[in-house]
N, C-alpha and C positions, 0 to 999 in steps of 0.2 A: 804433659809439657816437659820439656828436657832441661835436667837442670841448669845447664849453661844458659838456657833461656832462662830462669826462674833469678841468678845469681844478677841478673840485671834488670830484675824489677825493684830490686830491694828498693831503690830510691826515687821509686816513682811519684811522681807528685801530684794528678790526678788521674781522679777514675774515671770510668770508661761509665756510662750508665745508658746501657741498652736494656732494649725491654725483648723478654726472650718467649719466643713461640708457646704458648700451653696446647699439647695434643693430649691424647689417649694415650698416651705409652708411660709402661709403668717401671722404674728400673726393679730385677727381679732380687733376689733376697743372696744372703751373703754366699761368695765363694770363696774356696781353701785357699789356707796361707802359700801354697804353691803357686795357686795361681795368681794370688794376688804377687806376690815375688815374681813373676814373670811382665806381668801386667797385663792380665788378660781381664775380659770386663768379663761382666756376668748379661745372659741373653735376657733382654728386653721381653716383658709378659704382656697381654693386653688383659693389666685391670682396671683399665676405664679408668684410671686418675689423671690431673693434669702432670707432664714432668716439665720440669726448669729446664730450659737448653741452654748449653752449653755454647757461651761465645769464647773465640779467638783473638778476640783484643785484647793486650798485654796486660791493661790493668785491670778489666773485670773480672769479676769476683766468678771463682769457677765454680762449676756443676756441683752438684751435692754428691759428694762421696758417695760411691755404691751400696746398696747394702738396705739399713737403716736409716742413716741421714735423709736419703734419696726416697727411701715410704714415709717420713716423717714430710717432708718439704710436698710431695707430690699430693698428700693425705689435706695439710692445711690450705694449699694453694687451693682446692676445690671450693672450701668452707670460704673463704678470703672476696668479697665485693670488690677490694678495690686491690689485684694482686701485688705483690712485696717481694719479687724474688730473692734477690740478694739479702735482706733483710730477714727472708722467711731461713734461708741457709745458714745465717747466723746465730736466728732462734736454735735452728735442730740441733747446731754445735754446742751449742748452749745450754741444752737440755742435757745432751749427752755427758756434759762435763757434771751436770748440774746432779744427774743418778750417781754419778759416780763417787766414792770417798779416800778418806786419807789412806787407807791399804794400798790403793792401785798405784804404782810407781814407778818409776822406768829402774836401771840395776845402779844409774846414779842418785835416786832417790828423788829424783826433781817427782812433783807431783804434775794432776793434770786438772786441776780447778783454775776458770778462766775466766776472766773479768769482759763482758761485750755489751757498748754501746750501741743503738740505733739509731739513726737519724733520719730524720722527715719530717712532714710538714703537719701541723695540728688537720685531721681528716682525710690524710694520705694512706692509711690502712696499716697503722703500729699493733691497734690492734691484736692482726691477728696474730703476728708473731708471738705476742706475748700469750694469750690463748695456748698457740702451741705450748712454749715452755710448761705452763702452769697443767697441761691437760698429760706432760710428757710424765711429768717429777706425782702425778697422781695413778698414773696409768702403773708407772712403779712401787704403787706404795709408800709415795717417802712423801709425801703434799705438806705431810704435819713439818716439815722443814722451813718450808717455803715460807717468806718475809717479804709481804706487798709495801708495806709501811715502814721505811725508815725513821723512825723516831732520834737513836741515838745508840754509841757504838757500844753501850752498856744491854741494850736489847740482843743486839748479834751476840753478843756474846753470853746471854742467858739463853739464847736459842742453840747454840752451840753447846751448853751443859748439857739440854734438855733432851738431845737430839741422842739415839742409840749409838752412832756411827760419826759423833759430831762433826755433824753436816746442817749447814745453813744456806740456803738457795734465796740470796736476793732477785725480786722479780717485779720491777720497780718503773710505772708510767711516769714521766717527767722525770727520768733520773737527773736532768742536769740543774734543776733548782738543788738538788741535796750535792751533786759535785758543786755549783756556785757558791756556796756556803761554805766550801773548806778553804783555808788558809790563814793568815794572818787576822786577826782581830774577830773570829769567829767565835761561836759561844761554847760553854764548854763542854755540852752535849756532844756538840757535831764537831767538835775537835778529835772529840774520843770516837764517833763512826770514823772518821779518817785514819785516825791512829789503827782499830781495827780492821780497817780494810787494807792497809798496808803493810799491818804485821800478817794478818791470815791469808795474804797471795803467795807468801813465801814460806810460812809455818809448818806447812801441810808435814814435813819430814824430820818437822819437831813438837815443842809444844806452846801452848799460849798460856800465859799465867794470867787466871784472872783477877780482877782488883779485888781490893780486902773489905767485907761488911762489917757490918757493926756485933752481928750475931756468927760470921762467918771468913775464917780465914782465908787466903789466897788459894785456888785451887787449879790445877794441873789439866789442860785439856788437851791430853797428845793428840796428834796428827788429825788436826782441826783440817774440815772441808769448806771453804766459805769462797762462795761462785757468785758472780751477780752479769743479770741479764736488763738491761735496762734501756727503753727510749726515753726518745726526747725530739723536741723539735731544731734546729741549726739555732734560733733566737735565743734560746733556754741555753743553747752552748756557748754561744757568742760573750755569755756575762762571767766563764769560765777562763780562769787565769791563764797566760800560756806557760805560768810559771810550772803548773801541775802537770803538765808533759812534762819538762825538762827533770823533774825533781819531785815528781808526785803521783797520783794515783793513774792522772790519763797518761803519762808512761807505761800503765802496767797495762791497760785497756785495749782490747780490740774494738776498733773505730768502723761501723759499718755505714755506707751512705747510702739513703732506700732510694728511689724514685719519687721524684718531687710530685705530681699527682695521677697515680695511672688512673687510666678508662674503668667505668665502672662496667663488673661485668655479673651477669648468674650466678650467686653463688649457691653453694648445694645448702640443701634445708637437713639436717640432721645428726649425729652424734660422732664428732671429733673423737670425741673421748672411746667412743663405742669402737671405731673403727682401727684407733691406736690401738686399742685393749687387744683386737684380732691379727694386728700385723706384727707387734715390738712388743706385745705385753709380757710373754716370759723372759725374753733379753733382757728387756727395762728390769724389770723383777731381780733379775739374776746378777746383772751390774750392781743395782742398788744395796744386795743385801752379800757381797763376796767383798774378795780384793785379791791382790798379790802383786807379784812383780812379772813386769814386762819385759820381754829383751827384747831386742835388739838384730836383727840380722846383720850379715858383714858389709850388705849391698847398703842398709840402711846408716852403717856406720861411715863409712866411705862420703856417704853424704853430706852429715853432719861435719865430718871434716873437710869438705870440700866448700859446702856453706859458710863454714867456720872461719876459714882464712881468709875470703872474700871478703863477708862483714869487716872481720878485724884491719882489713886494709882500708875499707870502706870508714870505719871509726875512727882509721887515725888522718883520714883527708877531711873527715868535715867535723861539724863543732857547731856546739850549742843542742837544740832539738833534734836535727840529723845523726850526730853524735851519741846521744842518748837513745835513738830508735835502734841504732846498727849495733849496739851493744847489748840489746834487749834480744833483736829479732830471733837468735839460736835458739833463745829460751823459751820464746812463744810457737815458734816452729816445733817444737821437740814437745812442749806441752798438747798441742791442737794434734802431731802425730798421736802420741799416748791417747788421746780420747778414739781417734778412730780405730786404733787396735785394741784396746778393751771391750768395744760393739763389734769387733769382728768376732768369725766364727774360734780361731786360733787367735788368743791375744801374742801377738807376735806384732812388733813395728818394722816395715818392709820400707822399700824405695818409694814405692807407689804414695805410701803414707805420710814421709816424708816431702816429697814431692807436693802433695795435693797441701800439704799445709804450709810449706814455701809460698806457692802459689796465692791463700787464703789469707795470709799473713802478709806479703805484698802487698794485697789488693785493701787491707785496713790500713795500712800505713798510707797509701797515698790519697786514701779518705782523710786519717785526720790531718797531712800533712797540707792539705789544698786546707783546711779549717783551720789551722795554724796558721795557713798565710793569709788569710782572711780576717783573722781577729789580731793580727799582730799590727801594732800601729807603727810601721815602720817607713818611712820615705817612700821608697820604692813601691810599695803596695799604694799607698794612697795616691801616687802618680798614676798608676796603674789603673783605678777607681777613676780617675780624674780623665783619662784619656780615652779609656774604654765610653766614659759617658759621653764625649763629644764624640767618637765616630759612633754611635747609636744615635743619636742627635742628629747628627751627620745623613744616615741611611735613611733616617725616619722622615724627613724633608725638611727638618726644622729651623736648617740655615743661619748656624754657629760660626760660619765664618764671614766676619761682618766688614774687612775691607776688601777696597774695590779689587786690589791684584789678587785674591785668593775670592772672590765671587764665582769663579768659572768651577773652583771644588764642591759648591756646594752641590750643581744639577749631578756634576759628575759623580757623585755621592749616591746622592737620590736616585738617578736613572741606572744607574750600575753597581751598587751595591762598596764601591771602592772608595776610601778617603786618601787623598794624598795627603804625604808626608809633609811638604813646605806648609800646608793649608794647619794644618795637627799641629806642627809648631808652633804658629804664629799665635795660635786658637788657647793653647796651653800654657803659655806661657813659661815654659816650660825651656832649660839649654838642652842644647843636642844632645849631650850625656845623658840629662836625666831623662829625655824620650827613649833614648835606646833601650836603656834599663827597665824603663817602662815598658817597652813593648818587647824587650826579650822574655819579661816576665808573663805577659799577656800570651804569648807563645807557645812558654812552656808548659801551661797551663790549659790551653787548649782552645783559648778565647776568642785569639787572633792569628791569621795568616800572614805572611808578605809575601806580595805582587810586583815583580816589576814587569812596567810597561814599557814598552820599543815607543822613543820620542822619532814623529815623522815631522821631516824640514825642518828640524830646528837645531840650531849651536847649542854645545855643551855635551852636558853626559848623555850617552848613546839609550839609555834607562832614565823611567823616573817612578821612584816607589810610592806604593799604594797599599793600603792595609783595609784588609776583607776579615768581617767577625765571623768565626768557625759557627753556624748552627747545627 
């Protein structure tokens, strides 16, 4: 994708969620940082795995980077009953960041440890994403990392002493009962996982002081790795503050949104583990237990500054959450690059890398930002709720409009799938204003259409609008 296309996704507001073809094709194993600089893909192998395809809709979440990413995603999808794409692409990323530690770092010292949520529905296939992670950070040698059970931020952080390379891989089912739990009036365990999840996204290129024991002083854990990969269902996030975007941990977080419940399909009967061990087990290995610094090409810098000044214009037009995402996004782009040039074969960050994490990075922002507008109890949203439910009402037969002059909308509802607008007012109760706004939002969102229809024989306006729900 070109990044002039990419510079006007930043603020997209929802995702695209298609469900993509699984064939036999398998993307084939890493090529040179030449070619990657050029942008040349690597030839397609048939080893009988399923791959992700690659949609062209603006906001979905793209293809799994070549290489690794793309044996890791194509490896789980097989194992997976009920498949997970986009979900399954953000485990691999997540793994990837998750081998990796405080050594690896770009020449500004930003590091590439990545915080990613999941979303779906309880029985929608979380799963196996998580599988991946857990089978990825063992397949590397680093498992003894890994923290299923968030207790409290004093745990992270004796896992972090404990760790060789102080690295700590959260990998965590229902992560949004343990994000609901932070903020104000919260206990003081889980004050202190907050506080360390907050200081250890940005630590990596310094150090974390840990609190003082009774038997033991404060001690020094430089360039602490602390990753966390975790689902949850939209319900469990719903009771998440919107304040923690603007000013908190889901600010730091990549927001992925799965598939509400795919087709159950064959899955394969046999060893993840075994099969990662033969495709990624010495890279994994080799990531896990290395580090250094990564540069930069000039095509990749170019980017960053091209990126850069967009957002920055972007932050100073909008405000509040919008605001806070477009001041982030450089950093999560420049992060999510770092991880896939580390798994490359030359750790070199190119266009391509940039580019492909533009792209990724996008596509999680307009995840949580459609979750944002959802759980924000704000006028306009619940008009929105409010109107969407009468034209479903509307479609359904179940004839919400109950005086005589707006009667003729209801069949035309029913047999046609369209609600007019005179009918949607009266129904809403609702002033013209706050309809429009209601259904500009509906709109932009992807909910609802507008129709105008050609009035035959009759006075007045030459149109008369009608609003059809997007399925």
């Amino acid at each position: 994708m070109q990044l002039h296309l990419l510079l006007r996704l930043m603020h997209s507001d929802r995702p695209t969620r298609r469900r993509r073809r699984i064939n036999g094709v398998m993307m084939s194993n890493i090529v040179s940082a030449d070619d990657a600089e050029s942008g040349h893909r690597a030839e397609a192998d048939e080893a009988g795995h399923p791959e992700y395809r690659h949609t062209d809709a603006p906001h979905g979440c793209p293809e799994p980077f070549r290489g690794p990413m793309a044996q890791m995603v194509g490896l789980s999808l097989r194992y997976q009953n009920r498949r997970q794409p986009e979900l399954t692409v953000a485990a691999a990323l997540a793994a990837m960041s998750a081998c990796m530690n405080g050594q690896w770092a770009l020449s500004d010292e930003l590091r590439g440890n990545l915080y990613i949520v999941g979303l779906a529905e309880t029985g929608a296939g979380k799963d196996g994403p998580l599988k991946l992670v857990k089978n990825v950070l063992d397949v590397a040698g680093v498992s003894g990392d890994v923290i299923s059970n968030v207790g409290s931020g004093q745990g992270m952080e004796d896992s972090l002493l404990r760790s060789t390379h102080a690295r700590a891989s959260l990998v965590v089912d229902e992560v949004g009962h343990l994000i609901a739990g932070f903020g104000k009036g919260a206990a003081a365990h889980t004050n202190y996982a907050e506080k360390m999840l907050l200081e250890g996204y940005s630590a990596g290129s310094s150090f974390i002081t840990t609190r003082a024991l009774a038997k033991r002083p404060p001690m020094r854990i430089p360039n602490p790795h602390l990753t966390l990969f975790g689902t949850t269902t939209f319900a469990s996030m719903g009771r998440v503050s919107p304040g923690l975007v603007d000013n908190g941990l889901m600010g730091r977080c990549l927001v992925v949104a799965g598939l509400d419940l795919p087709s159950l399909v064959d899955a394969l009967h046999g060893s993840l583990r075994g099969d990662l061990e033969q495709t990624i087990g010495p890279l994994a290995h080799a990531v896990a237990h290395s580090g250094g610094i990564v540069p930069m090409t000039e095509g990749a810098r170019e980017c960053e500054r091209q990126l850069s000044h967009e957002l920055d214009q972007q932050a100073r037009l909008a405000d509040g959450v919008r605001r806070t995402l477009a001041m982030r996004t450089i950093e999560h782009i420049k992060r999510v690059a770092l991880v896939l040039a580390v798994w490359n074969d030359i750790q070199v960050v190119t266009p391509e890398h940039m580019e492909w994490a533009a792209h990724f990075v996008a596509f999680c922002q307009s995840c949580l930002l459609r979750f944002v507008d959802d759980m924000t109890d704000s006028p306009v949203v619940r008009n929105a709720h409010k109107v969407e439910q009468i034209i479903r009402e509307a479609v359904a037969g179940r004839r919400p409009f109950k005086t005589a002059a707006h009667d003729r909308y209801n069949d035309i509802a029913a047999d046609s799938r369209l609600t007019g607008r005179a009918a949607l007012l009266k129904a809403s109760r609702l002033s013209s204003a706050e309809l429009e706004s209601a259904i500009t939002y509906l709109v932009g969102i992807g909910v609802v259409a507008i129709v105008d229809v050609k009035r035959l024989g009759s006075a007045g306006a030459a149109f008369e609008r009608y609003y059809r729900l997007v399925e």
